[in-house]
C-alpha positions in Angstrom: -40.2 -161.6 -307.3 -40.9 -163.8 -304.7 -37.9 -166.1 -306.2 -35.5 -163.0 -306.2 -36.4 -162.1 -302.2 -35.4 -165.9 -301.5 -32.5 -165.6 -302.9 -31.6 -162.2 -300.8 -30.7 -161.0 -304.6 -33.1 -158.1 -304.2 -31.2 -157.0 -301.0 -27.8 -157.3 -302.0 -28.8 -154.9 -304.6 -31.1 -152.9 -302.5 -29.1 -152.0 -299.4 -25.8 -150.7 -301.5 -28.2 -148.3 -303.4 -30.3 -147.2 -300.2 -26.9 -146.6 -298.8 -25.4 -144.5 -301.3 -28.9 -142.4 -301.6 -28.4 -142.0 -297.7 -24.6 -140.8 -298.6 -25.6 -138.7 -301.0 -28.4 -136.5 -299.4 -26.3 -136.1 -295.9 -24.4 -134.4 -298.3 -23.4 -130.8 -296.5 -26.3 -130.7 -294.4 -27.3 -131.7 -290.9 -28.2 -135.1 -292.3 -24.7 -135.9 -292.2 -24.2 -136.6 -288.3 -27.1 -139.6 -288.6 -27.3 -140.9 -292.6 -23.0 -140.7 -293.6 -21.9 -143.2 -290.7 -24.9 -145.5 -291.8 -24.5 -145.0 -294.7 -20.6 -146.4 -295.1 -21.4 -148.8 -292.9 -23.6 -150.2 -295.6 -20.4 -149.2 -297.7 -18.0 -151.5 -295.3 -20.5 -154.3 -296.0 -20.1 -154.5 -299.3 -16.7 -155.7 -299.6 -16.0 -158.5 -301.4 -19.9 -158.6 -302.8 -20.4 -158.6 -306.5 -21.5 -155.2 -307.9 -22.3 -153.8 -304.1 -19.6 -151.3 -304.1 -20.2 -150.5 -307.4 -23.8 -149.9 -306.7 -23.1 -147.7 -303.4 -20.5 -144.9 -305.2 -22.9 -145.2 -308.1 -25.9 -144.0 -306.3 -23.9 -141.9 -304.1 -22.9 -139.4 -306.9 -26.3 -139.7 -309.0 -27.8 -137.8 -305.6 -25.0 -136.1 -304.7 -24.1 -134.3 -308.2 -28.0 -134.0 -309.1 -27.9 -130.2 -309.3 -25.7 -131.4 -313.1 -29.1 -131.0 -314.3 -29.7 -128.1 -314.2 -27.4 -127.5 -317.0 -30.1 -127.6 -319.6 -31.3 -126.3 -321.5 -28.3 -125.7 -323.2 -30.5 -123.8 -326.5 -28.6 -120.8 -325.5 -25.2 -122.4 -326.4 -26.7 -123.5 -329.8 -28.1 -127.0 -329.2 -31.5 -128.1 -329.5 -33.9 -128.8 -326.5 -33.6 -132.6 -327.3 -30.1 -132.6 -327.5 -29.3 -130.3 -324.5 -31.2 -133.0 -322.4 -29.5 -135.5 -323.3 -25.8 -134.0 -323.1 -27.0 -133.2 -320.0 -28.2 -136.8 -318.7 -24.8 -138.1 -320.4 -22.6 -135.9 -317.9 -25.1 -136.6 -315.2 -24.9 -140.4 -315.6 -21.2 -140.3 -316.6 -20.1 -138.8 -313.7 -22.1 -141.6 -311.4 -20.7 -144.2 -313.1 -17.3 -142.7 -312.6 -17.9 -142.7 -308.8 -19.2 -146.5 -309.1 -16.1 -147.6 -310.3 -13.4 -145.7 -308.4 -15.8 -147.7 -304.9 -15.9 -150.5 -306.8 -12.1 -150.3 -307.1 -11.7 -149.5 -303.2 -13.7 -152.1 -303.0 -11.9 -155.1 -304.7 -9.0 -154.2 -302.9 -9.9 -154.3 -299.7 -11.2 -157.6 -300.5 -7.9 -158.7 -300.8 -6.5 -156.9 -297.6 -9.0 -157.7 -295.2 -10.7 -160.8 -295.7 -14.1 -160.4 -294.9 -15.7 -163.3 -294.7 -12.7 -164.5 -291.9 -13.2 -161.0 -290.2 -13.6 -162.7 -286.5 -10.7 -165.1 -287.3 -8.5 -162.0 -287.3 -6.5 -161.0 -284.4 -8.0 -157.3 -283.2 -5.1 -155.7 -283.8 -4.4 -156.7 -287.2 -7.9 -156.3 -288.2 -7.5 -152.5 -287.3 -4.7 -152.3 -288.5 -5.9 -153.2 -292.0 -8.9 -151.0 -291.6 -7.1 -148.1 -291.2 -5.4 -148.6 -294.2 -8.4 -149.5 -296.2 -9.7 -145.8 -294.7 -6.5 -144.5 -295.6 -6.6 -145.7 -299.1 -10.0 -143.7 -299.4 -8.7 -140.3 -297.6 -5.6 -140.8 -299.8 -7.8 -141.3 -303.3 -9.9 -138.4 -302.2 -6.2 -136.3 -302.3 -5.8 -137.3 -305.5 -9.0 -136.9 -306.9 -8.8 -133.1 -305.1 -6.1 -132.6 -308.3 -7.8 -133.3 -310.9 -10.8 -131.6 -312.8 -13.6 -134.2 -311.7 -13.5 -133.9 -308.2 -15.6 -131.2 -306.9 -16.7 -132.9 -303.1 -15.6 -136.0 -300.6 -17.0 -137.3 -297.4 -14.8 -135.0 -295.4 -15.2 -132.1 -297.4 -19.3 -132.6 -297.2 -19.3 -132.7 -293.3 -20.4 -129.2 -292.4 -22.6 -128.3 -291.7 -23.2 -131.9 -290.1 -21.0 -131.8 -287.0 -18.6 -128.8 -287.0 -16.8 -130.3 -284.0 -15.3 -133.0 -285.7 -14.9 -130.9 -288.9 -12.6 -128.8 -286.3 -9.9 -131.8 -286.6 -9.1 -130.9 -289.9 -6.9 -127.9 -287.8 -4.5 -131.1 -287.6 -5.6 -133.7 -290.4 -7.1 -131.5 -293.0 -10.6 -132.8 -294.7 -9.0 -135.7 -296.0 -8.2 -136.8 -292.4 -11.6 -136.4 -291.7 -12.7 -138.7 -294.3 -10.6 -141.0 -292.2 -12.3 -140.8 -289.8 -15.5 -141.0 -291.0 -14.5 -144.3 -292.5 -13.5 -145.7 -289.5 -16.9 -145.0 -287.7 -18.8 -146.6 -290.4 -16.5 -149.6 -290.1 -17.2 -149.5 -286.1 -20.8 -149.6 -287.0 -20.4 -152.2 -289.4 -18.7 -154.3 -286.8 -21.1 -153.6 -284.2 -24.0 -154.7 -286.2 -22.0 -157.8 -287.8 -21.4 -159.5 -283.8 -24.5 -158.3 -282.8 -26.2 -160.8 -285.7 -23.8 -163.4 -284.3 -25.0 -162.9 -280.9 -21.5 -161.7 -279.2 -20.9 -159.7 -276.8 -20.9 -155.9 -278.3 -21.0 -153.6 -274.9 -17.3 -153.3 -274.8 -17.1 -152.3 -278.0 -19.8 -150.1 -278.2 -18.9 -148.4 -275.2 -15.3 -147.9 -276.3 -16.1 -146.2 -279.9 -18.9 -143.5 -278.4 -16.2 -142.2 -275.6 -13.5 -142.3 -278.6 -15.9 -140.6 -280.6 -17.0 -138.2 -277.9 -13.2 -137.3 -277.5 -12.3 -136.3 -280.9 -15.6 -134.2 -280.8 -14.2 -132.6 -277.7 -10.5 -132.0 -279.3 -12.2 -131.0 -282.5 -14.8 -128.3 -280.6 -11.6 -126.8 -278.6 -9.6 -126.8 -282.2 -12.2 -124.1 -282.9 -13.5 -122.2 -280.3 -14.3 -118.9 -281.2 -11.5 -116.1 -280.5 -11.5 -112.4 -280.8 -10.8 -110.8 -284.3 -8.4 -108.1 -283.7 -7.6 -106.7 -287.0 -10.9 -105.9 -289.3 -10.3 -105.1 -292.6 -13.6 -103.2 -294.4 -14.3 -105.8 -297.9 -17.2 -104.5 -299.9 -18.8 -107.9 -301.5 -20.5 -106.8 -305.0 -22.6 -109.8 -306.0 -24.2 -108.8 -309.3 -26.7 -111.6 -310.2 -26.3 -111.6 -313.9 -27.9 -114.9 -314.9 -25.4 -116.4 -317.4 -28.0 -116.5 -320.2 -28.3 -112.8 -320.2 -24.8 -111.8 -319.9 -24.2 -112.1 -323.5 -26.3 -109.5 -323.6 -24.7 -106.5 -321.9 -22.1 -105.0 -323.2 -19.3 -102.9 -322.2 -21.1 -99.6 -321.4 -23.4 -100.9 -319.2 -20.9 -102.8 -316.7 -18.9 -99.8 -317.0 -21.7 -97.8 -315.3 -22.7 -100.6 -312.8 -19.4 -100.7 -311.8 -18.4 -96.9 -310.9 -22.4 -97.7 -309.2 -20.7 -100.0 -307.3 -17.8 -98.3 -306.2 -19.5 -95.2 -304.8 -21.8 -97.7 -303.1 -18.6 -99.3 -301.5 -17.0 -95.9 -300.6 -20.2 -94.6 -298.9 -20.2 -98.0 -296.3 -16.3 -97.1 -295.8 -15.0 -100.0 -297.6 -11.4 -100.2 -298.7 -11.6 -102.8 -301.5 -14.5 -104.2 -304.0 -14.7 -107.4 -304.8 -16.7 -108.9 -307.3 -17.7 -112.9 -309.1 -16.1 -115.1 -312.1 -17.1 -113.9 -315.2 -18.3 -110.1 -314.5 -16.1 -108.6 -317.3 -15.6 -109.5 -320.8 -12.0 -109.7 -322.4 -11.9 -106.7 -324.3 -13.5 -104.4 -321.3 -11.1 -101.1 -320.4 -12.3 -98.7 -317.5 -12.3 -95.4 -319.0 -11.7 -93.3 -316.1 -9.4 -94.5 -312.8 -10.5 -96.5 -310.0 -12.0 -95.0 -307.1 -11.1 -97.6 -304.8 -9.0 -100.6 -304.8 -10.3 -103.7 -306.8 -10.5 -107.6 -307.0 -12.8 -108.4 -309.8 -13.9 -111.5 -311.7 -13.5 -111.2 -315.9 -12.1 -112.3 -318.9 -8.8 -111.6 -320.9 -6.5 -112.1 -323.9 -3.5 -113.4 -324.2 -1.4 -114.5 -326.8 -4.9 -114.8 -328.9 -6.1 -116.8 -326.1 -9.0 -116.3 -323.4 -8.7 -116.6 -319.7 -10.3 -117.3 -317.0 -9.1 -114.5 -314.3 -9.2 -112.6 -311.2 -7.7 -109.4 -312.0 -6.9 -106.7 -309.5 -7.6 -103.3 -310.4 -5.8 -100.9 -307.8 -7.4 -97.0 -306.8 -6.4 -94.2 -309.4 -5.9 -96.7 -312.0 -7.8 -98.1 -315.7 -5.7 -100.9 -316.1 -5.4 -104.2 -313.4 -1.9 -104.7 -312.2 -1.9 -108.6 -311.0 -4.0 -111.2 -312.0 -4.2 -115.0 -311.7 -5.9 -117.2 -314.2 -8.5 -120.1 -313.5 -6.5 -123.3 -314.0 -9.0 -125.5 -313.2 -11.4 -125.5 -316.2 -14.7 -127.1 -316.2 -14.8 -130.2 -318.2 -16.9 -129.8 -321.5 -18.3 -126.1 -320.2 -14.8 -124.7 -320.6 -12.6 -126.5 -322.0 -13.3 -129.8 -324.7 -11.0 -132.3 -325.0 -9.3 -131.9 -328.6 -10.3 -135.3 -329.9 -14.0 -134.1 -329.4 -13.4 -130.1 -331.5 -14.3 -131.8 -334.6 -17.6 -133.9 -333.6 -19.6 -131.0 -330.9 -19.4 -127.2 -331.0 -17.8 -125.5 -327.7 -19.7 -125.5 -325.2 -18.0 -122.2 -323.2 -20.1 -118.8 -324.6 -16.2 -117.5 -325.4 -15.2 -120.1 -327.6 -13.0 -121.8 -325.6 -10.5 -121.1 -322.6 -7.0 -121.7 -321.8 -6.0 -122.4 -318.2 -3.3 -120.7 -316.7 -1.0 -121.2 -313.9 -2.3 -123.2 -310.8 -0.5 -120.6 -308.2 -2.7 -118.8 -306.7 -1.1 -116.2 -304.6 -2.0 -112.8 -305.6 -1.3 -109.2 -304.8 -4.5 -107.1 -304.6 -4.5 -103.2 -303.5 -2.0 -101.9 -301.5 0.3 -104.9 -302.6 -1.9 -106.7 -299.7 -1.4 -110.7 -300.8 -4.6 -113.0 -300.9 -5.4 -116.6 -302.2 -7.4 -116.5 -305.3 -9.5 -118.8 -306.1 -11.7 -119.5 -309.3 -15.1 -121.7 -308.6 -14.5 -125.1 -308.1 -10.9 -124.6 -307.6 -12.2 -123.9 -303.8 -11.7 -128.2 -303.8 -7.9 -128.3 -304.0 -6.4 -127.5 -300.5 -3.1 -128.1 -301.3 -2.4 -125.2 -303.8 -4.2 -122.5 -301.2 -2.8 -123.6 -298.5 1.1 -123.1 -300.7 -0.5 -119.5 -301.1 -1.4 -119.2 -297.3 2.3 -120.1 -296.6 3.5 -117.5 -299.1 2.4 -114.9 -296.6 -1.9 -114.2 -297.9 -3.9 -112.4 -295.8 -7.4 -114.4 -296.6 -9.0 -116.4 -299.7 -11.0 -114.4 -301.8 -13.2 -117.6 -303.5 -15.2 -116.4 -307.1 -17.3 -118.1 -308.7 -20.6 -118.2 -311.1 -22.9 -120.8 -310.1 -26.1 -120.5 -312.1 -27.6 -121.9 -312.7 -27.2 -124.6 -310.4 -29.6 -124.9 -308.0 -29.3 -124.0 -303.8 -27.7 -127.8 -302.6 -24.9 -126.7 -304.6 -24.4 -123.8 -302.8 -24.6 -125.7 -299.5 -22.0 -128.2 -301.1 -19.8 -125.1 -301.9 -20.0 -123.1 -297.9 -19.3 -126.9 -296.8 -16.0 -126.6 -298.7 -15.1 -122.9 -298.3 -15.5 -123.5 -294.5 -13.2 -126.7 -294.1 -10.8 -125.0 -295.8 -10.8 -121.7 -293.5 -10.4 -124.5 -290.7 -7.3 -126.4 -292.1 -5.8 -122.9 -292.4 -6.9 -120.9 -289.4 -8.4 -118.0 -291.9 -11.2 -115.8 -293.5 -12.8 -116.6 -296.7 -14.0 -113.8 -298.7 -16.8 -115.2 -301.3 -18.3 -113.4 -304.0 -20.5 -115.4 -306.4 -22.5 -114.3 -309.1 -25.9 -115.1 -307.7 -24.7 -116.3 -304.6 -23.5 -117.8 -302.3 -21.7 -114.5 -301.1 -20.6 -113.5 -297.8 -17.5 -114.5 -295.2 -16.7 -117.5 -293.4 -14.4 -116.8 -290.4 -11.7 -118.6 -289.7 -12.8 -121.2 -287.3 -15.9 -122.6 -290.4 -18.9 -120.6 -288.4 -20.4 -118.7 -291.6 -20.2 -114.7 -290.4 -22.3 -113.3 -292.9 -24.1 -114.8 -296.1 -26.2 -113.0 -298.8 -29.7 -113.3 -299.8 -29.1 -115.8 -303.1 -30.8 -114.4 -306.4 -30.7 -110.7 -305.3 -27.9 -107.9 -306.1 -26.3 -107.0 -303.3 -23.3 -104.7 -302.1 -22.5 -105.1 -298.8 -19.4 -104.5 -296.5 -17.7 -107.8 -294.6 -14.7 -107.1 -292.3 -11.9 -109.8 -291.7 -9.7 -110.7 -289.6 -6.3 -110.6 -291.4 -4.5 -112.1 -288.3 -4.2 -115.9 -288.4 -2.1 -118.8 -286.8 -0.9 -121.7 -288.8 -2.5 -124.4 -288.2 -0.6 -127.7 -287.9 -2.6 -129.3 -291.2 -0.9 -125.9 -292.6 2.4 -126.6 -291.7 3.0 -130.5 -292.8 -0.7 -131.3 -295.0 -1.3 -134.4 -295.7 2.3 -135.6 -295.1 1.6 -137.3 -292.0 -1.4 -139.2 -293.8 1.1 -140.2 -296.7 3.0 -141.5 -294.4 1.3 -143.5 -292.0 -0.6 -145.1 -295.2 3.1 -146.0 -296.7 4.3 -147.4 -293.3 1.0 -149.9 -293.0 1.5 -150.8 -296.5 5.2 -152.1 -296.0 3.7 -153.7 -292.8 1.1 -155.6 -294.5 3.4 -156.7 -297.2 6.1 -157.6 -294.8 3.7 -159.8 -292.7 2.6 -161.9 -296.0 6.2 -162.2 -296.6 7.2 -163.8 -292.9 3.8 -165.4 -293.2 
């Protein structure tokens, strides 16, 4: 041991796992403002070390996507104890060393665009220069990632409910702008820290980044000051907590008479439309009697001998829903298994399997009033709600089911929901199974949230009036471009070099 500490081999290792832990846990809480820019700081260090980036995304994801755990047991589906603990340590461990790789990647490159070990031979503005791009690279990979199925939170994404004020930028730069600039501050740190060990002069420096910082906090706090709400609409949220284990259990009858339960309860409070989770009806549920009020409701349904995924909208004086959009984004393995894996496990999705449908997700609800709809973790991909935002939808309605996951997952999911009613100036409806539920106003300050683990039915009212915002006019264009502009620059400069 005392051999490996000579050798600083123990610390190499160390520091890049002790900063992806810190990463990890600032994850959509207040530890954010203090452990993130520490933590990539650690993360800027790390380039061009053998296996340090690796070990930093690595450790980042094994805290940060924990709560995949709680999967098991999976006896329910069919599996045995033993085996549901080890599927569920497999996905756990896959998905970490999935985020090791994709840093390590990052990692390797920016070896080879910045230099590090000949950082203070670089002229100043060359050196940022080549930062930015490096932090543009990450904000740019994070976009990516956002549309696919195994993305489900970034940096930017995971800043509230840190430091609000700077999440307000993302009015102008969207979340993956704030992952930006999140990068950038740990590489200020990074470079504070590296001239302070080398005994030159830092005050400048120092003194420069906290009024910079300070002013985007200022622009960011202004972005979302609070206004009045002018229009109310009256939205009863029915969350039903059904834990998914038991909802193989009910059956048609039963929801039936929950349901007209519910809808009384949401006249009675004055409420003009129920809402209600993923996964509340089962494909081959009919109302038999009309609708007392206007409906958006989470459920299953057939088509074309296939199951999907769906928000359906049910409107008053009717049995039948009228509109519907199905989930597009499946779960990996718990909804959908690759086919070259049908033959060797058994589904894991209760149903038997489900199809994705069509990633639009504008929708007409009662009273042909437009919303986006949104399906779980399809809350992570900003570009397709804020195309349905532009179509002319009033707020996002967000379902989901997430038991049984445990309460950091919940925080993980308001973090999202609220930088995305803050890149798009609007209210976000959420109605989950056993929470979260409630509605985040349009400037990311959560109005009202439910009680997890307890049925509720309560009224929210929102604001249907909203402003585009500027990241809801262009998106990430002007990140695309500024990245593509550095990169000709950089290659140019090796060329006349």
């Amino acid at each position: 041991m005392l051999k490996l500490l000579k050798k600083n081999t123990f610390i190499n290792y160390l520091l890049p796992v002790t900063g992806g832990l810190m990463g990890g846990v600032s994850i959509s809480s207040f530890l954010w403002l203090i452990f993130m820019p520490i933590s990539l700081s650690i993360l800027w260090s790390g380039i061009g070390k053998k296996y340090s980036n690796f070990l930093w995304g690595f450790s980042f994801v094994l805290v940060s996507h924990h709560w995949l755990l709680y999967l098991h047991p999976l006896t329910w589906l069919g599996f045995t104890w033993i085996s549901s603990i080890l599927i569920t340590n497999i996905i756990w461990f896959s998905c970490s060393l999935l985020g090791g790789l994709f840093v390590l990647l990052w990692g390797l490159i920016g070896k080879k665009i910045i230099l590090k070990e000949n950082i203070f031979l670089i002229n100043d503005n060359e050196l940022l220069i080549r930062v930015v791009f490096m932090s543009l690279l990450w904000a740019l990979g994070e976009l990516i990632l956002s549309q696919t199925s195994f993305f489900w939170i970034g940096i930017g994404e995971s800043l509230i409910p840190g430091d609000l004020y700077l999440a307000g930028l993302a009015r102008f730069i969207g979340s993956k702008g704030i992952s930006f600039i999140a990068l950038l501050i740990g590489f200020w740190l990074y470079f504070i820290f590296e001239k302070w060990k080398r005994r030159l002069n830092i005050s400048r420096l120092l003194l420069g980044g906290i009024l910079i910082i300070a002013f985007l906090h200022l622009i960011g706090a202004y972005l979302i000051k609070p206004t009045n709400r002018d229009f109310e609409f009256p939205i009863a949220i029915w969350q039903t907590n059904i834990p998914t284990r038991e909802k193989l259990f009910l059956n048609n009858q039963i929801t039936t008479d929950k349901i007209l339960t519910q809808q009384e309860k949401a006249l009675s409070q004055n409420a003009k439309l129920l809402v209600a989770p993923e996964g509340t009806l089962y494909s081959d549920f009919v109302f038999q009697k009309p609708n007392k009020i206007d409906m958006l409701i989470g459920g299953f349904r057939k088509e074309n001998n296939t199951i999907r995924n769906s928000l359906m909208s049910f409107k008053k004086g009717e049995k039948l829903y009228s509109d519907f959009i199905d989930k597009y984004r499946l779960v990996p393995l718990g909804e959908q298994v690759p086919n070259i894996f049908n033959r060797l496990i058994v589904n894991l999705s209760s149903l038997g399997g489900i199809e994705s449908g069509n990633n639009k997700r504008y929708l007409k609800g009662g009273n042909d009033q437009a919303i986006v709809g949104v399906i779980c973790y399809e809350i992570t991909d900003g570009a397709k709600i804020r195309q349905a935002i532009q179509n002319g939808s009033k707020f996002i309605l967000s379902i989901a089911n997430l038991d049984p996951y445990p309460l950091n997952l919940f925080d993980q999911y308001i973090s999202i929901a609220s930088m995305r009613s803050i890149e798009n100036n609007i209210d976000i409806v959420i109605a989950s199974n056993t929470g979260p539920s409630g509605l985040i106003r349009k400037d990311g300050r959560v109005n009202q949230l439910f009680a997890t683990q307890v049925e509720k039915n309560q009224v929210v009212y929102v604001d249907y009036l909203n402003k585009k915002t500027f990241y809801n006019r262009f998106g990430d264009k002007p990140l695309i471009i500024t990245f593509l502009i550095i990169l000709i620059y950089i290659n140019f400069s090796k060329v006349v070099n």
